[in-house]
C-alpha positions as CSV (number, residue, x, y, z in Angstrom):
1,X,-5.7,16.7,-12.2
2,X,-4.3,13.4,-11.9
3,X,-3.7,10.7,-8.3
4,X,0.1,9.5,-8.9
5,X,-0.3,6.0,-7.4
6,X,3.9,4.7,-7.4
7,X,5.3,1.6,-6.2
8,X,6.1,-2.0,-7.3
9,X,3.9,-4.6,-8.2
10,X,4.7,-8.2,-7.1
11,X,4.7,-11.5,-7.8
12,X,2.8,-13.3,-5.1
13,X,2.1,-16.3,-3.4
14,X,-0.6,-16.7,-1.0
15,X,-0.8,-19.7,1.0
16,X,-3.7,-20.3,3.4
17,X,-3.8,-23.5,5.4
18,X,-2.9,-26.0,2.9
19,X,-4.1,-24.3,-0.5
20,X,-1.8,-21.8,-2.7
21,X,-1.9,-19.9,-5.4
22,X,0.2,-17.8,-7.5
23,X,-0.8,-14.1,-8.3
24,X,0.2,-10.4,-9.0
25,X,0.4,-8.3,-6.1
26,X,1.7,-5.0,-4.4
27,X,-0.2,-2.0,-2.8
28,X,-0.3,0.1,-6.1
29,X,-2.4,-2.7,-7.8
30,X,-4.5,-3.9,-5.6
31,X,-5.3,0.2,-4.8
32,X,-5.4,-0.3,-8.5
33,X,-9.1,-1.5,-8.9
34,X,-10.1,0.8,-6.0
35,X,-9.4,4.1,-7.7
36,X,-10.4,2.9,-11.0
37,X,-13.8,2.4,-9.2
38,X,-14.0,5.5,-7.3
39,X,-10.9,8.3,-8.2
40,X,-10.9,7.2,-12.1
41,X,-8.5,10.3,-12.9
42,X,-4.8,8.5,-11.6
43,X,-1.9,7.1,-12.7
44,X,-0.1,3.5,-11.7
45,X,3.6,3.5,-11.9
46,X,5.3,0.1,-10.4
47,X,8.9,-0.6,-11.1
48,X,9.4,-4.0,-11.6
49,X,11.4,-6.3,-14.7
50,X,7.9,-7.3,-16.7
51,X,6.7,-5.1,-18.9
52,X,3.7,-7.4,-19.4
53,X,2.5,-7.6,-15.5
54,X,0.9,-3.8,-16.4
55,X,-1.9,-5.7,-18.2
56,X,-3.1,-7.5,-14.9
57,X,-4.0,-4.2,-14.1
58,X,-7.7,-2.8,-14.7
59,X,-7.3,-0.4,-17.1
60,X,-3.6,-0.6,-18.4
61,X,-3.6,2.5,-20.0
62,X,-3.3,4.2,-17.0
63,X,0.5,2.1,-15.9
64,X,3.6,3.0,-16.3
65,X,6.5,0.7,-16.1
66,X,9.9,1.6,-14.8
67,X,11.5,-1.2,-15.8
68,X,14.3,-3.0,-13.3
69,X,16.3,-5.5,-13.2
70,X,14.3,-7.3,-10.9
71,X,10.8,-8.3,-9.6
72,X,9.3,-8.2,-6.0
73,X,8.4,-11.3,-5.1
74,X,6.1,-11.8,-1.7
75,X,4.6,-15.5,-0.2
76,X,1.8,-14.9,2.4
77,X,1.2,-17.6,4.6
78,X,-1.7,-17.5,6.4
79,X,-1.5,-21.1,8.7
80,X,-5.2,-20.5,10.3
81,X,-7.2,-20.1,7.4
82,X,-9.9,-19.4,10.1
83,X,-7.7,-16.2,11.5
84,X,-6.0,-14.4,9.1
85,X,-5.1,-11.5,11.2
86,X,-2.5,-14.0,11.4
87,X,0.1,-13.7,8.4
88,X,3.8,-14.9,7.8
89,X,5.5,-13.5,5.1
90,X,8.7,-14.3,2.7
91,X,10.7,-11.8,0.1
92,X,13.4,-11.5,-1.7
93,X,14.1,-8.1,-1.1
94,X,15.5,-7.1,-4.2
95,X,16.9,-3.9,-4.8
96,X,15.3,-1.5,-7.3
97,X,14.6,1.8,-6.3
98,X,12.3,4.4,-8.1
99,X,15.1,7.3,-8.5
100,X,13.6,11.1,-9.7
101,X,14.9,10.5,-13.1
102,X,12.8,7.2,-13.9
103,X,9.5,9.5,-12.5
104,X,10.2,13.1,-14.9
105,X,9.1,12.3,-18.3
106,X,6.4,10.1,-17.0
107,X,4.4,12.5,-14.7
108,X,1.6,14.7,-15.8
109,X,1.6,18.0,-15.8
110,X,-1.3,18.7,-13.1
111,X,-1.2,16.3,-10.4
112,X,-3.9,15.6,-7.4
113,X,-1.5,14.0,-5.0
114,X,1.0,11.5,-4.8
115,X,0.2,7.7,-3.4
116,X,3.9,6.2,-2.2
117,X,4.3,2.0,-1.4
118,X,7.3,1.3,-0.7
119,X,7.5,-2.5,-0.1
120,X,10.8,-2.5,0.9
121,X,13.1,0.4,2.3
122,X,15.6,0.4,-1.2
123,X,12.2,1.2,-3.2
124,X,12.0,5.1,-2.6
125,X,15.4,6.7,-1.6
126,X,15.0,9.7,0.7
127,X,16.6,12.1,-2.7
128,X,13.1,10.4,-4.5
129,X,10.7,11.3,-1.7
130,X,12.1,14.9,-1.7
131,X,11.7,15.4,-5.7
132,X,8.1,14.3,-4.6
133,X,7.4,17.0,-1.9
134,X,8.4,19.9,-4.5
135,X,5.1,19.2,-6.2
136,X,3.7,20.6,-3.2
137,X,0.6,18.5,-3.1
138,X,-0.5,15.9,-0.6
139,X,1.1,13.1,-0.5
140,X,0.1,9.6,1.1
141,X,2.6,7.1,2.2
142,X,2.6,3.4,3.3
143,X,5.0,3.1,6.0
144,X,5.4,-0.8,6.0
145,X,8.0,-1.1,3.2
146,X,10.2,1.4,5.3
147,X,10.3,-0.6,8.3
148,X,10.8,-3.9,6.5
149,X,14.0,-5.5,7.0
150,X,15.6,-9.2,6.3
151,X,15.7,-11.2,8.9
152,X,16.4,-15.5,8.4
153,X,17.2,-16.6,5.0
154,X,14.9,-19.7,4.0
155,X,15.6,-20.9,0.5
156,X,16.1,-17.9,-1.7
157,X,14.3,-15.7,-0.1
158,X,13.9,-13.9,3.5
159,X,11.9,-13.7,6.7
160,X,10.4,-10.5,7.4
161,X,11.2,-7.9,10.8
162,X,10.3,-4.5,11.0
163,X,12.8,-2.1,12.2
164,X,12.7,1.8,12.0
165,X,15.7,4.3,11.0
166,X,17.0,7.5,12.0
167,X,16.5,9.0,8.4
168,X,12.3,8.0,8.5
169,X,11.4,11.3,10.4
170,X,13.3,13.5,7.8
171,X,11.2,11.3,4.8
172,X,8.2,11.7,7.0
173,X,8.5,15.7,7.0
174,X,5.1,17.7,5.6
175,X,3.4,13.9,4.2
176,X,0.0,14.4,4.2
177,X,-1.2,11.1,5.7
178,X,0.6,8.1,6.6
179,X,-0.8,4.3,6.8
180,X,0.0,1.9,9.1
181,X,-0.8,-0.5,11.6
182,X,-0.7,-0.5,15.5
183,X,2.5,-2.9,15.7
184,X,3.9,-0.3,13.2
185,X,2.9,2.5,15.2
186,X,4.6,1.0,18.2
187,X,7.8,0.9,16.8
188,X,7.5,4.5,15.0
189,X,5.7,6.3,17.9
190,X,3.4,9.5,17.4
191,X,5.7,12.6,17.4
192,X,6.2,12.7,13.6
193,X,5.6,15.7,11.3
194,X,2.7,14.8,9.7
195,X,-1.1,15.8,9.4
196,X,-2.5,12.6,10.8
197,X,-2.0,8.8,10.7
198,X,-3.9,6.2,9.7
199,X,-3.9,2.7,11.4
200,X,-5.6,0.0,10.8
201,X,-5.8,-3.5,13.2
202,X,-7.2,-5.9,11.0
203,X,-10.7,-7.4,12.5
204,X,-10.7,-4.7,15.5
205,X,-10.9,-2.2,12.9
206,X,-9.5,1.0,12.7
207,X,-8.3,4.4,14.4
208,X,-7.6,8.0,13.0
209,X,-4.6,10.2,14.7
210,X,-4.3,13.6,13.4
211,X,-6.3,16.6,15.8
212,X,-8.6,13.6,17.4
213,X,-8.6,10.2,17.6
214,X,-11.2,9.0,15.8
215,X,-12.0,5.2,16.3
216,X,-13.5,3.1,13.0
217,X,-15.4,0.2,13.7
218,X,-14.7,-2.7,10.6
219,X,-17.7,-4.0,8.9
220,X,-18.1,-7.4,9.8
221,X,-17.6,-9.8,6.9
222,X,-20.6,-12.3,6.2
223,X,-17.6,-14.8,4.3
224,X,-13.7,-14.2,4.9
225,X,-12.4,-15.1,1.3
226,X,-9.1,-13.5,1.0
227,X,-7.6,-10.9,3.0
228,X,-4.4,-10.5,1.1
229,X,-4.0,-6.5,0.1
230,X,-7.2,-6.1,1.9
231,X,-4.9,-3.0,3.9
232,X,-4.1,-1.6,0.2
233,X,-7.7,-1.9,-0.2
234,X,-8.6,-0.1,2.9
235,X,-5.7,3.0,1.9
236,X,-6.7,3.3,-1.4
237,X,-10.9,3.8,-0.7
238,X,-9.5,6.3,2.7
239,X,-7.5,8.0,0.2
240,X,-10.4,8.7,-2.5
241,X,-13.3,9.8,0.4
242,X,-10.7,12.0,1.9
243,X,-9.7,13.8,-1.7
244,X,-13.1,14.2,-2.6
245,X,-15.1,15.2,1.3
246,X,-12.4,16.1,2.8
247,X,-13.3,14.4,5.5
248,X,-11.5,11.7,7.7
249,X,-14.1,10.3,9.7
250,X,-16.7,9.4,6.3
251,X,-13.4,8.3,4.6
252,X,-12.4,6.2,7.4
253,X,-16.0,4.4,7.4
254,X,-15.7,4.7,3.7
255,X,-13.0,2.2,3.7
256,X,-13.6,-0.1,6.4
257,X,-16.6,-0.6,4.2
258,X,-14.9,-1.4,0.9
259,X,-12.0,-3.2,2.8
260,X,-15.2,-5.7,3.8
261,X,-16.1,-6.3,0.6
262,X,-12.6,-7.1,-0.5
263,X,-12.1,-9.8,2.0
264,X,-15.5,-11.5,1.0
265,X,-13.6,-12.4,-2.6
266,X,-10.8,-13.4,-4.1
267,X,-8.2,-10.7,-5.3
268,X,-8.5,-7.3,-5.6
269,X,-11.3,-5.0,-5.4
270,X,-14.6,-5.5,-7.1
271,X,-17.7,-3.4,-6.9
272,X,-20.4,-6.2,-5.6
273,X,-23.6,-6.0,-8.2
């Protein structure tokens, strides 16, 4: 049985008070590192124009490439490098949805669950999202790309607002888990179709909606490095507690726990020795 982890991966740049750098990014590869860690048995497919970003990954063996026309690119801006709960971001939006076809000869044939980032709303058409749900196993979504919409143009690329749509509920519809944080979840609201939401609020931690509220606690960070996919981070160690224990609280702690260790260094994931 195999995770299906789907989504684009990025071209980045991270900017925090005057330093910046240029790396690969998007949910599915920083969640990447996590699952190779601790749910070795999944699959990576990002849609994206560069064939050769799949060997950035940890283990490319385990990508596949849907190959666009186009590359996500993302610049994150954090102006305080002493608060970085605080974060501007840039795109250029571009258009390349994941349609059903690009996703039936690359499946397996016994799958685990499905892991859906959208980082913007063109990357998963609602048609894609139902092909998914026929599987009939869970399925974990990241609601940020859905609500992300352009807002002022600076240079080539965009400012970033988040705005919801009358067709989310209907995508929404039987999703196993959903991720998101509390400005997300004030613009979405709490009557939604699914088994329970995730939200996470940076340094205050994070809560669990589904029967209960449970309330997760972060684990304090001895040296903030780099927070950049440090919510990917937090997703992708939730997601592989919760498959295995079945539990949301221990998953929930889980994560807050790995998350803390991702901010303490620079890029994705790495088990500390």
């Amino acid at each position: 049985m195999t995770l299906v982890v789907i989504g684009p991966v990025t071209n980045d740049l991270v900017v925090i008070g005057d330093e910046k750098s240029s790396n690969v990014g998007g949910a599915t590869y920083f969640q990447s590192f996590v699952f190779e860690e601790f749910y070795t048995d999944y699959l990576a497919v990002v849609n994206c124009s560069d064939e050769k970003l799949a060997f950035e990954f940890p283990n490319p063996d385990k990508v596949r490439v849907v190959l666009k026309q186009d590359t996500h690119f993302f610049e994150n801006n954090y102006p305080d490098k002493n608060n970085r709960d605080v974060r501007h971001q840039l795109s250029n939006f571009c258009r390349i949805p994941i349609y059903p076809e690009d996703l039936e000869e690359i499946l397996p044939e016994n799958i685990d669950g499905f892991v859906l980032n959208p980082l913007n709303r063109y990357d998963f058409p609602s048609e894609t999202v139902e092909y998914l749900k026929t599987f009939n196993v869970p399925m974990f979504l990241s609601i940020q790309g859905f609500l992300r919409v352009c807002d002022v143009k600076v240079n080539e690329n965009y400012t970033i607002k988040l705005d919801n749509f009358d067709e989310l509920c209907t995508i929404l519809e039987g999703v196993s888990s959903i991720f998101l944080d509390e400005a997300e979840a004030s613009i979405i609201g709490f009557d939604l179709d699914v088994d329970e939401m995730v939200i996470t609020n940076g340094s205050k931690g994070s809560r669990i909606v589904g029967d209960g509220d449970i309330k997760i606690d972060a684990v304090e960070c001895v040296n903030v490095v780099d927070t950049t996919g440090c919510g990917d981070t937090y997703m992708a160690a939730y997601i592989s507690s919760k498959l295995l224990f079945k539990s949301s609280e221990k998953a929930g702690k889980f994560a807050s726990s790995i998350a803390s260790q991702k901010i303490e260094r620079h890029g994705p994931y790495c088990k500390n020795e």
